[in-house]
C-alpha positions in Angstrom: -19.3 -2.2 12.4 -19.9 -5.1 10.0 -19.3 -8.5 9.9 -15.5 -9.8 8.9 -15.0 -12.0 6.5 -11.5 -11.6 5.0 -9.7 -11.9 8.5 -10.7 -14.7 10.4 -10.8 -14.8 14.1 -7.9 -17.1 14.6 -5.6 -18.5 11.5 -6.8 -20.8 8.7 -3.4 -23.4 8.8 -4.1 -26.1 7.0 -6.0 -26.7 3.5 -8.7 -29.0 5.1 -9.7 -26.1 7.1 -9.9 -23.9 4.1 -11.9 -26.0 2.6 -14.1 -25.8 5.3 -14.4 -21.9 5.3 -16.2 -22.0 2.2 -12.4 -22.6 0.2 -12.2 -22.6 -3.4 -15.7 -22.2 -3.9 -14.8 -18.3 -5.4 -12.3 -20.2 -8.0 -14.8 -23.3 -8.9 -17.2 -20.0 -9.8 -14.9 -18.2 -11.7 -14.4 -22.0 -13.6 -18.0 -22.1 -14.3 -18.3 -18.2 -15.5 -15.3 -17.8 -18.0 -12.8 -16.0 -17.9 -14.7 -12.4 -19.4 -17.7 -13.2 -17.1 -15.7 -13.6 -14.6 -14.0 -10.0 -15.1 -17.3 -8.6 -15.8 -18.6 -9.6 -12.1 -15.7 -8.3 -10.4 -16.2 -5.1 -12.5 -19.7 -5.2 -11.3 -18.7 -5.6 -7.5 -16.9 -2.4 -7.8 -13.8 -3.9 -6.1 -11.3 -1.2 -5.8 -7.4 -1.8 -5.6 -6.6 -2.1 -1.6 -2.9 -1.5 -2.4 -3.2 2.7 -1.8 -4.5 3.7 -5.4 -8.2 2.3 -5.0 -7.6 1.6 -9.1 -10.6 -1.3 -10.0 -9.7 -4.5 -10.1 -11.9 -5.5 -13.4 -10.7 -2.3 -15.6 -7.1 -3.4 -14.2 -7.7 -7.2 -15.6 -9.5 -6.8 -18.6 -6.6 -4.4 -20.0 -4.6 -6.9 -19.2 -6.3 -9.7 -20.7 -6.7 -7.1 -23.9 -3.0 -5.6 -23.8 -0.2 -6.4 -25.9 1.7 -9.3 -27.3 3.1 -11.9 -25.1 2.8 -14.0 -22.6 0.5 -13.0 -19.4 1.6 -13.0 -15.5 -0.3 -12.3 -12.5 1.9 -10.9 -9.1 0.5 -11.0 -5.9 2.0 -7.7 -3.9 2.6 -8.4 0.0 5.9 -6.2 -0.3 4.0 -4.2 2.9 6.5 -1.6 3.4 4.1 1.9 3.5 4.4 3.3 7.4 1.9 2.8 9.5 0.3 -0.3 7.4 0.5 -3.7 8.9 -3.0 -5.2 6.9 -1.1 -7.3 4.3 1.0 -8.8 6.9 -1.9 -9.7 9.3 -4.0 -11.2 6.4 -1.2 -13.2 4.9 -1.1 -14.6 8.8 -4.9 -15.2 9.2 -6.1 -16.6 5.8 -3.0 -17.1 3.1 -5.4 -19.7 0.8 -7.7 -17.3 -0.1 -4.8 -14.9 -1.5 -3.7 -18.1 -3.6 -7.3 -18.5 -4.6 -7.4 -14.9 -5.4 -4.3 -14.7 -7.4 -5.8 -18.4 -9.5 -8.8 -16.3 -10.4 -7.0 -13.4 -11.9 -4.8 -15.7 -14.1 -7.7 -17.7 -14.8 -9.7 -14.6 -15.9 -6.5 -13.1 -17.8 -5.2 -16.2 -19.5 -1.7 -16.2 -17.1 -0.1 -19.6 -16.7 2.3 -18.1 -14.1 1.7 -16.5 -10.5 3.8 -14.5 -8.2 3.4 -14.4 -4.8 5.9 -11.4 -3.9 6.7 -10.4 -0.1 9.7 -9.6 2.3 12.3 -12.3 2.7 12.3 -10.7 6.6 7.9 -11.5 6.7 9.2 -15.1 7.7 5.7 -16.2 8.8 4.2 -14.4 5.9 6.4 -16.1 3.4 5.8 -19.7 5.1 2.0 -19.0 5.2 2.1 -18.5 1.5 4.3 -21.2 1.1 2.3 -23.5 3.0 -0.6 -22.5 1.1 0.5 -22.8 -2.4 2.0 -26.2 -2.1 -1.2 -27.5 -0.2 -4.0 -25.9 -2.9 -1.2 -27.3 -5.4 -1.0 -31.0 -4.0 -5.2 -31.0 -4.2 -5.3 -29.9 -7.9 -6.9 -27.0 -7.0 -4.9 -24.9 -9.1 -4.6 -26.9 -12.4 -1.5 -26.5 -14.2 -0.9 -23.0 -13.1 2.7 -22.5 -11.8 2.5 -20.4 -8.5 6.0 -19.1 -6.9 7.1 -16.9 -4.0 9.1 -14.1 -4.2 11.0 -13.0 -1.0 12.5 -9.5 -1.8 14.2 -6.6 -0.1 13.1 -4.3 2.8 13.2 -1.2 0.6 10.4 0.6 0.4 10.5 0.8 -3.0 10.2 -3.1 -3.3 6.3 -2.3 -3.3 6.0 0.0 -5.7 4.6 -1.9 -8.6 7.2 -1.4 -11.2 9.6 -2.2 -8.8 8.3 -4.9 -8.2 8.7 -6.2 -11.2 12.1 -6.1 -11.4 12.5 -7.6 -8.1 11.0 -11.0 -9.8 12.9 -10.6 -12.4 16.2 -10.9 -10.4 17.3 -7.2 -10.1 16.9 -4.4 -7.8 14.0 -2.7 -6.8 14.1 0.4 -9.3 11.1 1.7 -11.0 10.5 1.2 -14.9 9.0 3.5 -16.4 5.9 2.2 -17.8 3.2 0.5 -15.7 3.2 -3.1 -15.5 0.0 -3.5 -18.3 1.9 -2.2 -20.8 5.0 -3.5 -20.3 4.9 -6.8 -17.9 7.6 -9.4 -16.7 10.2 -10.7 -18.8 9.0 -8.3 -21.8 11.2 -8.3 -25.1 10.6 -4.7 -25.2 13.1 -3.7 -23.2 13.6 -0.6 -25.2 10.8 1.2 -23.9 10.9 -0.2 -20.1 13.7 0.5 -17.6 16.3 2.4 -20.1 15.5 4.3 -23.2 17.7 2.8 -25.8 18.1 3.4 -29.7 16.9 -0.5 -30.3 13.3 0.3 -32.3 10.8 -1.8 -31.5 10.3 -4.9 -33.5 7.0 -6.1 -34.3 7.9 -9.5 -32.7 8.5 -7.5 -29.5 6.6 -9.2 -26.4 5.1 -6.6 -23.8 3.8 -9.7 -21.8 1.0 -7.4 -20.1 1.0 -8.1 -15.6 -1.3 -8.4 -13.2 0.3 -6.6 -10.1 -2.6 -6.7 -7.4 -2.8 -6.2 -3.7 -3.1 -9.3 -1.6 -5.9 -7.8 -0.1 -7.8 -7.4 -3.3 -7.1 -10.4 -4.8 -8.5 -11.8 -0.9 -11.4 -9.8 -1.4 -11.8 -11.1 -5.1 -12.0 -15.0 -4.1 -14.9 -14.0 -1.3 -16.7 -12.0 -4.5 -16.7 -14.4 -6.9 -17.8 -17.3 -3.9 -20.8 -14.9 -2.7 -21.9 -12.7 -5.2 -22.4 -9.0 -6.1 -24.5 -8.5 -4.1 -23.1 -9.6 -1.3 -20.5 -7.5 -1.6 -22.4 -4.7 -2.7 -24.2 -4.9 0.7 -21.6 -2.9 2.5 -19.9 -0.2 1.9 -21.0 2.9 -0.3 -21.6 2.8 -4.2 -18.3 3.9 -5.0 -16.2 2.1 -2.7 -18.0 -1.4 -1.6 -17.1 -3.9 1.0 -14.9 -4.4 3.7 -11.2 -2.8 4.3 -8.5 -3.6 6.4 -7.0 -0.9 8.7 -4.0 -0.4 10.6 -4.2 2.6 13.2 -1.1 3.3 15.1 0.2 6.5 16.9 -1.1 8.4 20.1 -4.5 6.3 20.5 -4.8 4.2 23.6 -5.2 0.3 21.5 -3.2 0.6 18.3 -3.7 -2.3 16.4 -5.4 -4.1 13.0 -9.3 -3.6 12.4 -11.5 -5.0 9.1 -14.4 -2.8 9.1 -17.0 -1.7 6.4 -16.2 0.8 4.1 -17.4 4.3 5.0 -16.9 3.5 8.4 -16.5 7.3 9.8 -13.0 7.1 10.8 -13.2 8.9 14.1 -15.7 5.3 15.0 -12.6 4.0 14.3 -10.3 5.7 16.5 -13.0 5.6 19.5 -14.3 2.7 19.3 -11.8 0.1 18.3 -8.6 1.4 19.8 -10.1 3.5 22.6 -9.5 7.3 21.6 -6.8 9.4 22.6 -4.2 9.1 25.4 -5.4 10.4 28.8 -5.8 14.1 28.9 -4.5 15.0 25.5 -6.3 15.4 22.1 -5.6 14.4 18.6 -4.4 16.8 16.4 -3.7 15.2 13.0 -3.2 11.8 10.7 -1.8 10.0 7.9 -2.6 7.3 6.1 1.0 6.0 5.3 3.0 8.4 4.0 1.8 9.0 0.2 -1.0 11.7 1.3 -1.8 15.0 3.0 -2.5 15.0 6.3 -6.0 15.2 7.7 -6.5 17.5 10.5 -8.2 16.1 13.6 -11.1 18.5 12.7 -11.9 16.1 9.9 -11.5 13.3 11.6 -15.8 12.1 10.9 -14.3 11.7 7.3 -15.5 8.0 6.2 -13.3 5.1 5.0 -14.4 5.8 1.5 -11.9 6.9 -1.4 -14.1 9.6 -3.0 -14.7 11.2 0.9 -11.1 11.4 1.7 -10.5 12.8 -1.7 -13.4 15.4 -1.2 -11.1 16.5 1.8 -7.7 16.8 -0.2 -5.9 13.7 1.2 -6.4 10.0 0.4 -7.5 6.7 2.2 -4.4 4.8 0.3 -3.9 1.4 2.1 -5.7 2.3 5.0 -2.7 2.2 7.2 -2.5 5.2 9.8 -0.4 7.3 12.3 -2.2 9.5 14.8 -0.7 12.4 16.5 -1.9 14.0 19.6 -1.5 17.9 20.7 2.1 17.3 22.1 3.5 17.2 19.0 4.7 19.9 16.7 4.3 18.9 13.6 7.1 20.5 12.0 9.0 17.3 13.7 6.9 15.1 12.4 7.3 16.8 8.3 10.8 16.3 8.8 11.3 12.9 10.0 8.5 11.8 7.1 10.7 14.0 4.7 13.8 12.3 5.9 12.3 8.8 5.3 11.5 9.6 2.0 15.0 10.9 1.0 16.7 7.6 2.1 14.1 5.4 0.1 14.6 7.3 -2.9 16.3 5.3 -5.5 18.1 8.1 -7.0 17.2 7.2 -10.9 15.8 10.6 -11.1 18.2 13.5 -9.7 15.5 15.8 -8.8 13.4 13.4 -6.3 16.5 12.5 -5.0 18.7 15.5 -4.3 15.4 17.2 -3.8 14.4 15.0 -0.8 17.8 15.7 0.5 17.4 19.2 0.5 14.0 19.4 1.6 15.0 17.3 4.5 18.4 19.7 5.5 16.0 22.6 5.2 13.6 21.4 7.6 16.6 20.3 10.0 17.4 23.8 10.2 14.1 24.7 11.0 13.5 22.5 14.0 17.2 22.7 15.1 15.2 26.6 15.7 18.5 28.1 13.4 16.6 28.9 10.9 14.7 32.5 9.9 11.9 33.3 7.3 13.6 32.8 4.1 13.9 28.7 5.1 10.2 28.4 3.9 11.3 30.0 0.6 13.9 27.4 0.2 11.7 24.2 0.9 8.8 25.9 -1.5 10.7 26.2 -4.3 12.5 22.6 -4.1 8.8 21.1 -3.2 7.7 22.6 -6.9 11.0 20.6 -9.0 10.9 17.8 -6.9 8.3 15.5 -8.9 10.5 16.2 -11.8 10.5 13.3 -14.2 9.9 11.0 -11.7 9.2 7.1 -12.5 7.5 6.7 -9.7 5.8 8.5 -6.9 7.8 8.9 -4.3 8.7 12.7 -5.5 4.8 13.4 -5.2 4.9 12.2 -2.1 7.9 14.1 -0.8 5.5 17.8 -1.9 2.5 16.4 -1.3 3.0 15.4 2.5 5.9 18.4 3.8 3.9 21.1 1.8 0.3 19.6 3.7 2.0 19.8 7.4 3.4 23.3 6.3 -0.4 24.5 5.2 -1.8 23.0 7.8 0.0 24.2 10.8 1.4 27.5 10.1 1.4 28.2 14.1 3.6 25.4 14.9 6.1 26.5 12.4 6.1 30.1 13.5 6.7 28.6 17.2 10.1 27.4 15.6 10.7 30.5 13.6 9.8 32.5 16.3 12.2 30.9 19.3 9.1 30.4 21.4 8.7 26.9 23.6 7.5 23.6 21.7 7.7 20.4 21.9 10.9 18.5 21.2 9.3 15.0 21.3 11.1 12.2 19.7 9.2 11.5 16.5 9.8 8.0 14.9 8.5 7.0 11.2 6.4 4.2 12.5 7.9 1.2 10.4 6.0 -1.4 11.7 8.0 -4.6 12.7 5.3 -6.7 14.2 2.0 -6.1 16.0 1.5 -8.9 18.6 -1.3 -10.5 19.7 -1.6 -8.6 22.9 -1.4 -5.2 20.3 2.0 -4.6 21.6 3.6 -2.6 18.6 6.8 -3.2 17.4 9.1 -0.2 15.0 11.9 -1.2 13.2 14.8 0.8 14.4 16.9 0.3 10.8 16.5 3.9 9.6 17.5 5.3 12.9 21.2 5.9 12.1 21.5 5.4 8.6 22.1 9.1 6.8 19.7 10.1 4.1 22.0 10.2 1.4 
């Protein structure tokens, strides 16, 4: 489908082969540039953010680089926690260097002495990849007098949201600020505007210290850009959304497994040709890409790996990361289980994502327990409307936008419940990811299984 260049066909281990993958060429560029040309090409290459938003990269670092008072920080996000996404993990595996060598052009281009390198104290190999790396592109000078540091933070899923994330470095728990990391970065003296409202006004000798919070994929993807050009990169892909992604397919197909590919690859190429289609004698009936958008019914399934195509069909690409369900499955379960996931994750800084979630979740027990009449889909559409309700972060949206997509989209499945009539009562698992071996044997963690949503 196109030639792979950010994941490597066995692991890059040691800085000598590195450097002999082309290594620190992307950085010696960015060097030579400056730090605005440097933003100006990846603004030029298009590169969108590979973390689920597809935000670009160059608009990201330049308001940065332009934002307020302070110091300036660049954080490298591997907290991979989305279901169904295993990309960050495999690529901090294959070819850790060039996220280092990413994350050194970012600070170079937005004048941060400081990088964090933030993943999963449980991703041990990930964490001594990037380890490794670090201390190896340190020891040859490579990286100047920048200060790179790894993070190892919690399994909540919460740990990757970007604000989040942010307080994670900073020593506390993963709960969302309220304002985006480029206006108010790590360690900022403006508290009073960040996690809490307080009555403190802001003084003009306030620091905001604007972040960099990138995916490790993009900032990957930024060191092969600035190492090969525009229009290299320009090469594949569409005009809106250029160059290679990373996807994770797992679910009812016959080879789940890890896949870079070009963008506006159609994604039922995907599911045919690189993990073999459905299961023997059954069909596919719907996907997700994580769980932060609709769902996409299998009859859209020739949608391409673009962000403005999956957008055209009401859902998102997000980090390319998908579960696949065949025709054995009533999807009712499957809203649910995704519902339930999303009601233990949430925080519960803001009451109505929280409680919401919880109630959402109770209602659509009841409604594959088969107890349940008419009036339950009253109750879940009017909690799905409050539940975004002041939310600092997304997790609300995600709660509507994903039970109120499965309840749209497969009206006859719910009426099967509603209805008494026979269905399937398949076991449906939020697939977690663990570990994806290298014979594509997929592993779910099994943490959520017991634990009760509130």
């Amino acid at each position: 489908m196109t030639q792979q260049f950010l994941l490597p066909s066995q692991p890059i281990e040691t800085i000598a082969e590195y450097l002999d993958s082309a290594g620190g060429r992307g950085l010696e560029q960015a060097l030579r540039l400056g730090e605005l040309a440097t933003i100006d090409l990846i603004t030029s290459a298009g590169l969108r953010g590979r973390g689920g938003a597809g935000f670009p990269a160059g608009r990201k670092w330049l308001s940065v680089r332009e934002g307020g008072a302070g110091l300036r920080f660049v954080v490298a996000n591997g907290a991979e926690g989305e279901p169904a996404t295993f990309k960050d993990r495999m690529l901090m595996r294959r070819d850790p260097y060039r996220i280092v060598e990413g994350a050194a052009i970012a600070a170079f281009a937005v004048g941060a002495g400081t990088v964090y390198l933030a993943t999963k104290r449980s991703y041990r190999p990930e964490v001594q990849a990037l380890t490794r790396a670090a201390l190896e592109m340190t020891g040859q000078g490579m990286l100047q007098e920048l200060s790179v540091n790894i993070v190892e933070g919690p399994d909540d899923y919460l740990y990757g949201e970007e604000k989040a994330l942010l307080e994670v470095v900073e020593g506390r728990d993963p709960l969302p600020r309220l304002l985006p990391p480029y206006e108010l970065g790590l360690f900022a003296t403006a508290s009073a505007i960040g996690w809490e409202a307080g009555s403190r006004p802001v003084s003009d000798r306030d620091e905001s210290n604007p972040t960099v919070v990138n995916n490790v994929e993009t900032l990957a993807t930024a060191a092969h850009i600035l190492a090969n050009g525009v229009e290299w990169f320009r090469s594949m892909g569409t005009a809106e959304s250029p160059g290679n992604v990373i996807v994770t397919v797992v679910g009812d197909v016959a080879r789940p497994g890890v896949h870079e590919v070009e963008m506006g690859t159609p994604f039922s190429a995907v599911l045919e040709e690189l993990c073999g289609g459905a299961l023997s004698g059954r069909r596919f009936k719907a996907a997700f890409s994580g769980v932060s958008n609709a769902v996409l019914r299998a009859d859209a399934f020739d949608v391409p790996l673009t962000y403005e195509d999956f957008a055209a069909r009401g859902t998102g690409l997000g980090a390319a990361g998908f579960v696949v369900y065949d025709d054995t499955v009533n999807m009712a379960l499957v809203a649910h289980e995704l519902s339930r996931f999303l009601a233990v994750e949430s925080c519960g800084q803001c009451p109505p994502c929280k409680q919401g979630s919880l109630a959402i979740t109770a209602d659509l027990a009841e409604l594959t327990s088969g107890a349940a009449d008419d009036e339950i889909l009253g109750h879940i559409g009017r909690r799905l409307r409050n539940v975004t309700d002041a939310n600092r972060c997304y997790l609300g949206t995600e709660e509507q936008v994903v039970v109120s997509s499965i309840l749209r989209e497969y009206p006859e499945d719910v009426a099967d419940l509603l209805e008494g009539r026979p269905t399937s009562d398949r076991n449906v698992r939020v697939p977690l990811i663990a570990d994806i071996t290298a014979d594509g044997a997929v592993e779910y963690y099994t943490r959520l299984d017991d634990r009760p949503p509130g």
